[in-house]
C-alpha positions as a Markdown table, in Angstrom:
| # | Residue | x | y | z |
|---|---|---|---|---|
| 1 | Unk | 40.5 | 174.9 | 6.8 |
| 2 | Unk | 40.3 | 173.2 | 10.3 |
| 3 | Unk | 37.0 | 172.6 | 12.1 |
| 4 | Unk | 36.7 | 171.7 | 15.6 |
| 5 | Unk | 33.8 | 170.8 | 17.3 |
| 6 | Unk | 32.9 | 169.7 | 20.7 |
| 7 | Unk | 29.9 | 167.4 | 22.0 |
| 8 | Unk | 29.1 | 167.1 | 25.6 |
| 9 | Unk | 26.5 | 164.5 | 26.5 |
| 10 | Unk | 24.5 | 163.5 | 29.3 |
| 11 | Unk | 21.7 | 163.1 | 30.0 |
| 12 | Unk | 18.3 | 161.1 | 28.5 |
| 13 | Unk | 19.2 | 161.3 | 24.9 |
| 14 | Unk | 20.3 | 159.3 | 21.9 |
| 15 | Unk | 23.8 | 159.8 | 22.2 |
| 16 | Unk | 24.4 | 157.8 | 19.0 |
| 17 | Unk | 22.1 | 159.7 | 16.5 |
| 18 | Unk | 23.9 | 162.8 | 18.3 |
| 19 | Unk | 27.3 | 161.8 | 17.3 |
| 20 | Unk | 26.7 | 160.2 | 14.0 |
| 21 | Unk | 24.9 | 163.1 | 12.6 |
| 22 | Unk | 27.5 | 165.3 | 14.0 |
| 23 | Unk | 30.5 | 163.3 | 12.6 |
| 24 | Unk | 28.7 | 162.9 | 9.3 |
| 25 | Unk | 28.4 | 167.0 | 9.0 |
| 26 | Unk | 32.1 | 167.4 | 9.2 |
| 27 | Unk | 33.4 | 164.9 | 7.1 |
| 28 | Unk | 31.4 | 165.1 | 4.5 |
| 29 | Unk | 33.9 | 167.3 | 2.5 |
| 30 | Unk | 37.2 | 165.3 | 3.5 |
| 31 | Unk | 39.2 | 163.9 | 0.7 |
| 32 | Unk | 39.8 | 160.7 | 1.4 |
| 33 | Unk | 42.5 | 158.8 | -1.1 |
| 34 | Unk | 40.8 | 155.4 | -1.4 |
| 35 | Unk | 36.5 | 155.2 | -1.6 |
| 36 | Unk | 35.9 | 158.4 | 0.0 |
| 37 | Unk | 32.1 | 157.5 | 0.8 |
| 38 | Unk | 32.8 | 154.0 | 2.5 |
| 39 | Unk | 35.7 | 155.8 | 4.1 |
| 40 | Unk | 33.4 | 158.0 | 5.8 |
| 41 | Unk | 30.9 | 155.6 | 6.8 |
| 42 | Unk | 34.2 | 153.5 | 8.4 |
| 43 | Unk | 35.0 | 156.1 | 10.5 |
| 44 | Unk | 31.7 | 156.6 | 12.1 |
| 45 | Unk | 31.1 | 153.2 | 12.4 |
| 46 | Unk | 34.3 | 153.0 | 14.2 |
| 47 | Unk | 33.4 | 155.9 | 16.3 |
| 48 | Unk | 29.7 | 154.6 | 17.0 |
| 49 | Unk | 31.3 | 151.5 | 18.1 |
| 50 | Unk | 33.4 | 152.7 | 20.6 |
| 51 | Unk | 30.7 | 154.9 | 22.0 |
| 52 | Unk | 28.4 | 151.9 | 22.8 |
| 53 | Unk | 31.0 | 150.6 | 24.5 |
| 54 | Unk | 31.1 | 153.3 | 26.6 |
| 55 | Unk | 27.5 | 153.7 | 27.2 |
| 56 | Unk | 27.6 | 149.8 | 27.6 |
| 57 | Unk | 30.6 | 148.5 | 29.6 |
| 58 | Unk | 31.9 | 151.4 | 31.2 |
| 59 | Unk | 28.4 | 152.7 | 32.2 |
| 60 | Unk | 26.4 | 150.2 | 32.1 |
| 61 | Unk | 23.2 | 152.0 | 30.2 |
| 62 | Unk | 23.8 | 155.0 | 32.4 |
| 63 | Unk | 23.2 | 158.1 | 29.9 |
| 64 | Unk | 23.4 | 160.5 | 32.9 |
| 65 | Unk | 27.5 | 160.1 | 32.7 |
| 66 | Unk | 29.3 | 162.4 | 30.8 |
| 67 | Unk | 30.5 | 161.3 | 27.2 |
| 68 | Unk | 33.0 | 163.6 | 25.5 |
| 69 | Unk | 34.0 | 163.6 | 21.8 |
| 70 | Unk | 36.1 | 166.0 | 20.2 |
| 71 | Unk | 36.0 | 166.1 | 16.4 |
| 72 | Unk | 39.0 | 168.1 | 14.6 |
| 73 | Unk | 38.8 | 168.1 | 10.6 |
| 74 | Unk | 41.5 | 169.5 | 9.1 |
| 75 | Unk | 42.5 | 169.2 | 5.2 |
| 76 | Unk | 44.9 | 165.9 | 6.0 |
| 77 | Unk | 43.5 | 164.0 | 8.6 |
| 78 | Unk | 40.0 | 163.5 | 10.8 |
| 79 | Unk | 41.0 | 163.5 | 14.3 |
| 80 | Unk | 38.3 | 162.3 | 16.7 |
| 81 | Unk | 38.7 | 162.4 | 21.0 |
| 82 | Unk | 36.3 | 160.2 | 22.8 |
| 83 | Unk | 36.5 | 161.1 | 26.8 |
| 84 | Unk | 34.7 | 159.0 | 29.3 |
| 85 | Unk | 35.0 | 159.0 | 33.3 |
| 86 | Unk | 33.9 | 155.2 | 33.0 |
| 87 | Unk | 37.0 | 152.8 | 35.0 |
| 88 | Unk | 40.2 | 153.2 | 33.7 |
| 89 | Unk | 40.4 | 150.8 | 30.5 |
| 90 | Unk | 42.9 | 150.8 | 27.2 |
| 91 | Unk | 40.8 | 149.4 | 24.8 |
| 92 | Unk | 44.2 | 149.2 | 22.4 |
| 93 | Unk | 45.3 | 146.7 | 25.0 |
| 94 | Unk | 42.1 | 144.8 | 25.4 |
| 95 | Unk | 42.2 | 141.6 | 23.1 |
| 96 | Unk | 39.7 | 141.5 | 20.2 |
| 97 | Unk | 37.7 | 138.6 | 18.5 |
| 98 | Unk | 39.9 | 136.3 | 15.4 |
| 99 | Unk | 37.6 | 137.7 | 12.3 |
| 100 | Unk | 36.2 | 134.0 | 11.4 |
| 101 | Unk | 36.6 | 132.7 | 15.0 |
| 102 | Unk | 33.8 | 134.4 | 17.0 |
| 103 | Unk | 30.1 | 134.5 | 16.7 |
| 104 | Unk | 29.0 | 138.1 | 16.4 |
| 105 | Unk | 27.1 | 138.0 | 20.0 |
| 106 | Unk | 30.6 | 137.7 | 21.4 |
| 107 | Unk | 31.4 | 140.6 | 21.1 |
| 108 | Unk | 34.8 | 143.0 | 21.0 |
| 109 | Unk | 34.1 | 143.7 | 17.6 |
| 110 | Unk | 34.3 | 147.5 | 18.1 |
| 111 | Unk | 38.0 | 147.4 | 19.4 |
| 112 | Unk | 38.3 | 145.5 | 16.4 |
| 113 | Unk | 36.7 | 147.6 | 13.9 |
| 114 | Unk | 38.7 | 150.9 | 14.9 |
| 115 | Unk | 42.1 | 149.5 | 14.6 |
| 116 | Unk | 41.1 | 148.6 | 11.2 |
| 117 | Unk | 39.3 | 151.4 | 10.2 |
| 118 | Unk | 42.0 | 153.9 | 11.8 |
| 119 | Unk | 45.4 | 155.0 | 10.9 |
| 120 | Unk | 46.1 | 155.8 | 14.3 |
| 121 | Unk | 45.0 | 155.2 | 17.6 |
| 122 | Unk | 46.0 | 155.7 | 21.1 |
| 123 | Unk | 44.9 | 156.0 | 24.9 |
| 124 | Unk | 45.4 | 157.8 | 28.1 |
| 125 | Unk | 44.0 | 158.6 | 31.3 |
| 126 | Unk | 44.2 | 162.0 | 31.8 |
| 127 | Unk | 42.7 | 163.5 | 35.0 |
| 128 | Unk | 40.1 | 160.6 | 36.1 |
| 129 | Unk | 39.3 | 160.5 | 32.0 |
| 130 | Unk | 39.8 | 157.8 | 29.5 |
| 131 | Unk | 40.7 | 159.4 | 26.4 |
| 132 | Unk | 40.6 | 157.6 | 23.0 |
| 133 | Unk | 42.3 | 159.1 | 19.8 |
| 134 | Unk | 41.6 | 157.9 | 16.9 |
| 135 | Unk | 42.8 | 159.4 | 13.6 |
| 136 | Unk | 42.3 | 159.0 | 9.8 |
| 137 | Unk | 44.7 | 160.4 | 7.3 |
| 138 | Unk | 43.1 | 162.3 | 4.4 |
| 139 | Unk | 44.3 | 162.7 | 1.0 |
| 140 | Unk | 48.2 | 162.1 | 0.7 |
| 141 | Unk | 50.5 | 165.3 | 0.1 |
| 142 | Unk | 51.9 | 165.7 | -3.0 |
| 143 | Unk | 54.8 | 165.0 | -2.8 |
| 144 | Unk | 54.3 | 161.2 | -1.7 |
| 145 | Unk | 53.9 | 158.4 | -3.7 |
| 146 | Unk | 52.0 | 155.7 | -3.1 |
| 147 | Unk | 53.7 | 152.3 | -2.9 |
């Protein structure tokens, strides 16, 4: 089974709420390999994180600017697009806090947080859009074993 599922935002709303709840529905039956509960909850976190930097940094507060994401479940992996017509940015490129060597009101923890929440990331700019992928492998196939 694959599920895809795209949100559009704009507008006065809790953009958040929108996309947690939304993420939650979907992945609620994936078969994560290790913890499959706190697995979840990493992903979204990872995904709520890189939201708020959108609505923070790249739009300043602005909720009238369109926010994109893209959720596509399928029985091996959660792949999740976030689009965002903010200033150009890589946020894999961006430098992110040491773990023991920041206060938290420093910031750049959400960069941080995706990259070790996620199996795979990666950027683009794609027609005046940044575009962050961000994908979490599911249950192994069979016929690999773990090392």
């Amino acid at each position: 089974m694959v599920a895809q599922v795209l949100l559009k935002l704009s507008g006065p709303m809790d953009h958040l709420r929108l996309v947690w709840q939304t993420g939650e529905a979907l992945i609620d039956g994936v078969a994560f390999d290790e913890d499959p509960e706190g697995c979840r909850y990493n992903v979204l976190l990872a995904l709520q994180e890189m939201v708020t930097n959108v609505l923070r940094h790249a739009y300043e507060l602005d909720e009238r600017r369109p926010v994109e994401v893209i959720f596509t479940v399928g029985e091996d992996a959660v792949e999740i697009v976030l689009r965002d017509q903010g200033p150009a940015f890589d946020p894999l490129a961006a430098d992110g806090p040491e773990p023991d060597g920041l206060p938290a009101e420093a910031g750049g923890y959400g960069i941080y947080i995706a990259r070790m929440v996620m199996d795979q990331l990666s950027y683009a700019r794609v027609g005046g859009w940044n575009e962050l992928r961000m994908k979490k492998l599911a249950a192994r196939p069979a016929n690999v074993q773990a090392r």
